[in-house]
C-alpha positions in Angstrom: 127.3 -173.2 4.2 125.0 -172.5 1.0 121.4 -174.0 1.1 117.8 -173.1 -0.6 115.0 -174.1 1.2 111.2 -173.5 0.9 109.6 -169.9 2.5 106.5 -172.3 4.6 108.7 -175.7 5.7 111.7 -173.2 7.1 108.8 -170.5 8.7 107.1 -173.5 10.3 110.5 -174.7 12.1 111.9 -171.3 13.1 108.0 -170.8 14.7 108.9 -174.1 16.9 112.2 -172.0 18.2 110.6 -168.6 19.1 109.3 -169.9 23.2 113.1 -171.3 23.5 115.6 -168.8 21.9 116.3 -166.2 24.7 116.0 -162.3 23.9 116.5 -160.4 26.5 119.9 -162.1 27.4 123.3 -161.3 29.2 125.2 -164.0 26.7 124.4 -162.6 23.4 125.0 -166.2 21.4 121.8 -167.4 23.1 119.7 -164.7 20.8 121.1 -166.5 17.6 120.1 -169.9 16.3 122.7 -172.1 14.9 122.1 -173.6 11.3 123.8 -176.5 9.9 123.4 -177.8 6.5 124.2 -181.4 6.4 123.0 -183.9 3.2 119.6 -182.8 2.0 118.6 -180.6 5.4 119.0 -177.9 7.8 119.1 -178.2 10.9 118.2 -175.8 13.3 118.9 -175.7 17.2 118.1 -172.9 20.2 118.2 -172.6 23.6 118.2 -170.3 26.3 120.4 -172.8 28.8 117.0 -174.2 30.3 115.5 -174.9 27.1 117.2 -176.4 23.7 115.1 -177.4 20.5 116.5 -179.3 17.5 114.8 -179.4 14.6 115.1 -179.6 10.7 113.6 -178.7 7.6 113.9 -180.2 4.0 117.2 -178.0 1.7 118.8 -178.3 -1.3 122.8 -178.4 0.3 125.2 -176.8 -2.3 127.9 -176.5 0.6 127.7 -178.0 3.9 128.6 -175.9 7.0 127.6 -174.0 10.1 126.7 -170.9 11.3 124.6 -168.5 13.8 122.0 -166.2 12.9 119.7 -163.5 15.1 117.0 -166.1 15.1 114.4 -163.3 16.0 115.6 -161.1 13.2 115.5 -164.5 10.9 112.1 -165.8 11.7 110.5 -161.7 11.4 112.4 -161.9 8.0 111.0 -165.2 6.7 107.5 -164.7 7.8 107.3 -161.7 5.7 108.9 -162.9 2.1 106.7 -164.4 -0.8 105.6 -167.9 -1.0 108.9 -168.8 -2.8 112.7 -170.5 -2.7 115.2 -169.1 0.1 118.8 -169.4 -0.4 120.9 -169.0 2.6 125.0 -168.2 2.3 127.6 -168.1 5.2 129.9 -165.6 4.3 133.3 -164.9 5.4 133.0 -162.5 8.4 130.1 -164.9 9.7 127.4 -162.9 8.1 124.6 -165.0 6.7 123.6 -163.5 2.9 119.6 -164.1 2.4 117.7 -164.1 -0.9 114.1 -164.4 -1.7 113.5 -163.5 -5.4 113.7 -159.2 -5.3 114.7 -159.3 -1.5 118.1 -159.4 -0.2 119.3 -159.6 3.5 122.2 -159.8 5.1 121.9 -160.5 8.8 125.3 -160.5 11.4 125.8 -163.6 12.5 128.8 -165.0 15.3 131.2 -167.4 16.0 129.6 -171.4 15.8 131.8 -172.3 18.6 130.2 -169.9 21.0 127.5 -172.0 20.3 126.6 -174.3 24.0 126.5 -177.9 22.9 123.2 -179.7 23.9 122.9 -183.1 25.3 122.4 -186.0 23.1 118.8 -187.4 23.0 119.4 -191.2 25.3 117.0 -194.1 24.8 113.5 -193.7 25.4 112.0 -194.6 28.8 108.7 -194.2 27.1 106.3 -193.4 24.0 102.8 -191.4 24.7 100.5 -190.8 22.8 100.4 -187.2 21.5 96.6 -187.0 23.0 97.5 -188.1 26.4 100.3 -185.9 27.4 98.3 -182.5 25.3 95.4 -183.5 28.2 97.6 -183.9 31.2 98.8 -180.6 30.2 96.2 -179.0 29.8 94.3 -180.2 32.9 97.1 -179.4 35.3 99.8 -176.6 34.0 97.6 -173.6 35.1 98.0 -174.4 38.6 101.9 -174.4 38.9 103.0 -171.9 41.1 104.4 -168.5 39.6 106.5 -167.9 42.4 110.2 -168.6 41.5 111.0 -168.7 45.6 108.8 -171.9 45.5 111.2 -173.7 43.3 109.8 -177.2 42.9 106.3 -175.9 42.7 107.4 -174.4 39.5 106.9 -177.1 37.0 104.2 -180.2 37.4 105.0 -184.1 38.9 104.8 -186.5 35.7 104.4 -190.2 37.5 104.7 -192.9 35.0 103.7 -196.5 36.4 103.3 -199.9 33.4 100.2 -199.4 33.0 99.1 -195.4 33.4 100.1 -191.6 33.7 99.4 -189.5 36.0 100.6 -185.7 36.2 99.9 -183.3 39.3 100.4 -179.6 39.8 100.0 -177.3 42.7 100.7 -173.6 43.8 100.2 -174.6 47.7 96.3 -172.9 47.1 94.9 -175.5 44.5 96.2 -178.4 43.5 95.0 -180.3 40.1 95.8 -184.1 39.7 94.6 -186.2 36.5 95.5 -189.5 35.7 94.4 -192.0 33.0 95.5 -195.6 32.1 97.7 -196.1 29.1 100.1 -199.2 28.6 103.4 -198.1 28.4 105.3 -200.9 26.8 109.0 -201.3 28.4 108.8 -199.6 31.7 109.6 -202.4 34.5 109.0 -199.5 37.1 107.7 -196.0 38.4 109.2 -193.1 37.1 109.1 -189.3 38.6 110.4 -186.6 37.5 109.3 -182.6 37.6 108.4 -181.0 34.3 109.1 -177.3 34.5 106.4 -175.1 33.3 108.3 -173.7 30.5 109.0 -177.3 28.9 105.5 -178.2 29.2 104.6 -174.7 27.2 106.7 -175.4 24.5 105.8 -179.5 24.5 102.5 -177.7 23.9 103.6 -176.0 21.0 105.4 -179.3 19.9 101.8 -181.3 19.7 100.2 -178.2 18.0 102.0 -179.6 15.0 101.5 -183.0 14.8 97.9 -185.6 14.9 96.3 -186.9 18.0 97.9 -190.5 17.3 101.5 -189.3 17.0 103.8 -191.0 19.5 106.2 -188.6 22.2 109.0 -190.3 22.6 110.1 -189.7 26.4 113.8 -189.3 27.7 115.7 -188.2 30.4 119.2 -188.5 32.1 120.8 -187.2 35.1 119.8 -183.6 34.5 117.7 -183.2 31.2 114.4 -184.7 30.3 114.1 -185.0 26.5 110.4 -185.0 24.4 111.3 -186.3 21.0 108.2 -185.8 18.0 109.6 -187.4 14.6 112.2 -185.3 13.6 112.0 -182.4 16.0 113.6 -182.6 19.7 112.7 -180.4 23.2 115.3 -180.7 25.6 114.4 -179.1 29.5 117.2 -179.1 32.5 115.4 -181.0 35.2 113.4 -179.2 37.8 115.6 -180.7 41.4 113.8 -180.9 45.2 110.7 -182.9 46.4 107.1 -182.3 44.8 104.8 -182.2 48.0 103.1 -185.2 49.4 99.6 -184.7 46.8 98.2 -188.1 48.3 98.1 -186.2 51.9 96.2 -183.4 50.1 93.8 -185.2 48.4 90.3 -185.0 50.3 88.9 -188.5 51.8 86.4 -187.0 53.9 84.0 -184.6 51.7 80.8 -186.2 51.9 78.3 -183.2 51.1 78.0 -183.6 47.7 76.4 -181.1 44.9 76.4 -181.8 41.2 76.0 -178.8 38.7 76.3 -178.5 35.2 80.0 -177.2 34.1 78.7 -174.4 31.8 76.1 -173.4 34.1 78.1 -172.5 37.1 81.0 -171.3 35.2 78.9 -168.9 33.1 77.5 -167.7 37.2 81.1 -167.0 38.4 81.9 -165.5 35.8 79.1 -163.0 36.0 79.7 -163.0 39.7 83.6 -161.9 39.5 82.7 -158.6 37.4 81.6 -157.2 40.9 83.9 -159.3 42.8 86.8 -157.2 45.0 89.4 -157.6 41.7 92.3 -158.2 44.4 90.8 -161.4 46.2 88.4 -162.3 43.2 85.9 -163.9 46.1 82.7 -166.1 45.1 80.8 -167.2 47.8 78.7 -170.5 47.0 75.9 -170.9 49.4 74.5 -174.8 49.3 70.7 -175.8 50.1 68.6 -178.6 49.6 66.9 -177.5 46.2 69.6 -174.5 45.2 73.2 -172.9 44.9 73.1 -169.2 45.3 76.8 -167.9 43.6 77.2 -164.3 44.7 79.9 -161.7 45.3 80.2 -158.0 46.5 82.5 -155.2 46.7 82.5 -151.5 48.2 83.7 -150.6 44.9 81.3 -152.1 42.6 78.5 -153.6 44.3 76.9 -157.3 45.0 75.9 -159.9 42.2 73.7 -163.0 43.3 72.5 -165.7 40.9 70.7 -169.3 41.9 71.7 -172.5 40.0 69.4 -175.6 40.4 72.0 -178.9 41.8 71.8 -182.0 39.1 70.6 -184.0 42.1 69.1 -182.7 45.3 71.6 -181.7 47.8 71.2 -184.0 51.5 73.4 -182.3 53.3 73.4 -179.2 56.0 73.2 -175.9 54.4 76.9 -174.7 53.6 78.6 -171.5 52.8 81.9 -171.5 51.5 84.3 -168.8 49.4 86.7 -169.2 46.6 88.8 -167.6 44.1 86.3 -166.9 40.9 89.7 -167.2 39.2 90.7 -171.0 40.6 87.5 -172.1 39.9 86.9 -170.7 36.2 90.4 -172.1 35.1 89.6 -175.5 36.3 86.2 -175.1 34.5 87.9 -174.1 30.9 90.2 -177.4 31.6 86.8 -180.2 32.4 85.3 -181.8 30.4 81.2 -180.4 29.6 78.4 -181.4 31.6 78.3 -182.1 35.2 80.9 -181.2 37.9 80.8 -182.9 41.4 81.4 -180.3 44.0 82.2 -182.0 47.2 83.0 -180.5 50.7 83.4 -181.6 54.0 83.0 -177.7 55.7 83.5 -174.0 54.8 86.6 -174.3 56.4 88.6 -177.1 54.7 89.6 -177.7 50.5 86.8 -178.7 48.5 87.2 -181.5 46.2 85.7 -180.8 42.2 85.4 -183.6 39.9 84.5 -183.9 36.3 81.7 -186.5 35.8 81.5 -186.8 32.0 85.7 -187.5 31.9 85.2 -191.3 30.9 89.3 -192.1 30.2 90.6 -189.6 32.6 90.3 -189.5 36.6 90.4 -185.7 37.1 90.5 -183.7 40.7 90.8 -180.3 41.6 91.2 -179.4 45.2 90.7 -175.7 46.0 91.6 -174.2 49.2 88.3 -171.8 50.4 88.5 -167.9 51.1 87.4 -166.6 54.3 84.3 -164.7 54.0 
């Protein structure tokens, strides 16, 4: 293998490997990437075993071939060399010789065919819209469950009908659904599958790259899911089990509604969780007719109270009800600005908030309260 590529085009690919490529690892070929030069590119694949990327850049091929490199130690190289030509040499003993005009590396590589092989990418079930699958995203990965015990709450539901998406996550203490209508040419029927959190992170990173319009070509077999953007491929083992029942969760009941404006009552829990007990994070929102008090205390720190004057005047009984300042602001930095629809039944059962300016996408977030 003998190759010259360009300093930015090979930086920008290894960048797209970095979330995958495993570091702190038991099988040391899983720190390496494996580079193959092949007609007039290199291509470039990691994985950690839940993970894999393929990708490519643009090289001028004076031999073809295959080899590993550290891919940390490569991409910390690379991003530090001149704006300028890198050639790239396998040598003998499966070292990999690096120049870049004065600078000269050479980096120990291993053995290609300790390499794990990575699935094929099948035909596409689907193709989104870059756009639409950044939002769903965005709107639902910070409520997957950290816990690895809770094993299928550990990555979101995708649900893909003919004619929309819909994607739903939940840590069993909130629980954020969004869905939005999109033809989706070629599916005859429903499709589910569970995303694991990692995948969506580095999909993420995938549609950092490319323009709203781009299409994601979507994949999956028995045990992968693939997400395919032009050249570049994200390949995730499939999260097993059954997702809860989010329909059952989903409030039918919460008729005492209050509408405030999104930055308004974020900027107020915010303010409110500096003197919040930083263990439980508590708000309490009390609800009247002409205002919403948001306040917290602590022994520790001391009590914050702030009023907030509803959109619309509030009907219902007076209500007061306590969350997690953290829950709440998260789902705020995912809405859409202007107002939220806050809608409870009583202090004692999950409130329902809903976005009123999201015009393409039906958004919920159902909190479960804090006992005051």
């Amino acid at each position: 293998m003998e190759l010259t590529v360009k300093k930015n085009a090979l930086l920008r690919e290894l960048q797209l490997t970095q979330g995958v490529v495993e570091r702190k690892t038991t099988i040391p070929i899983l720190s390496n990437l494996l580079l193959e030069a092949r007609g007039e590119a290199v291509r470039i694949t990691g994985t950690d075993l839940e993970l894999g990327v393929k990708t490519s850049c643009a090289a001028k091929v004076k031999k073809e071939g295959t080899g590993t490199v550290p891919a940390r130690r490569l991409f910390e190289i690379v991003r530090t060399l001149p704006d300028a030509d890198i050639k790239l040499k396998l040598l003998e003993n499966q070292w990999v010789d690096l120049r870049c005009e004065r600078s000269h590396f050479k980096l120990v590589g291993m053995s290609k065919e300790n390499f794990p092989a990575l699935p094929e990418f099948p035909h596409p079930l689907v193709s989104l819209p870059a756009r639409i699958l950044g939002t769903l995203i965005a709107k639902t990965a910070f409520a997957i469950s950290m816990e690895e015990s809770r094993y299928t709450l550990n990555g979101a539901l995708l649900l893909l009908k003919p004619d929309s998406v819909t994607m739903v996550a939940t840590d069993g203490h909130r629980l954020a659904y969004v869905e939005t209508q999109q033809k989706l040419t070629g599916l005859k029927a429903e499709v589910r599958v569970l995303v694991p959190k990692k995948a969506m992170n580095e999909v993420v990173r995938l549609l950092g790259e490319v323009e709203e319009k781009t299409a994601v070509e979507f994949a999956r077999d028995d045990s992968h899911l693939f997400f395919k953007v032009g050249e570049r491929l994200l390949i995730s083992r499939l999260l097993t089990g059954q997702f809860p029942n989010y329909e059952a969760v989903l409030p039918r009941e919460n008729t005492r509604v209050v509408v405030l404006d999104r930055d308004l009552v974020a900027a107020a829990v915010k303010r409110a969780d500096v003197v919040a007990d930083q263990r439980s994070h508590a708000v309490r929102l009390l609800i009247e007719p002409e205002k919403v008090e948001i306040s917290s205390s602590s022994p520790e720190y001391g009590e914050a109270h702030e009023e907030l004057v509803p959109g619309k005047p509030y009907s219902g009984e007076p209500l007061q009800i306590g969350f997690n300042a953290n829950y709440l602001l998260e789902f705020f930095g995912a809405a859409a600005a202007g107002p939220i629809s806050f809608e409870f039944k009583d202090d004692q059962s999950a409130g329902q908030l809903r976005p009123l300016a999201e015009e393409d996408y039906k958004y919920r977030y159902v909190v479960m309260p804090m006992r005051l």
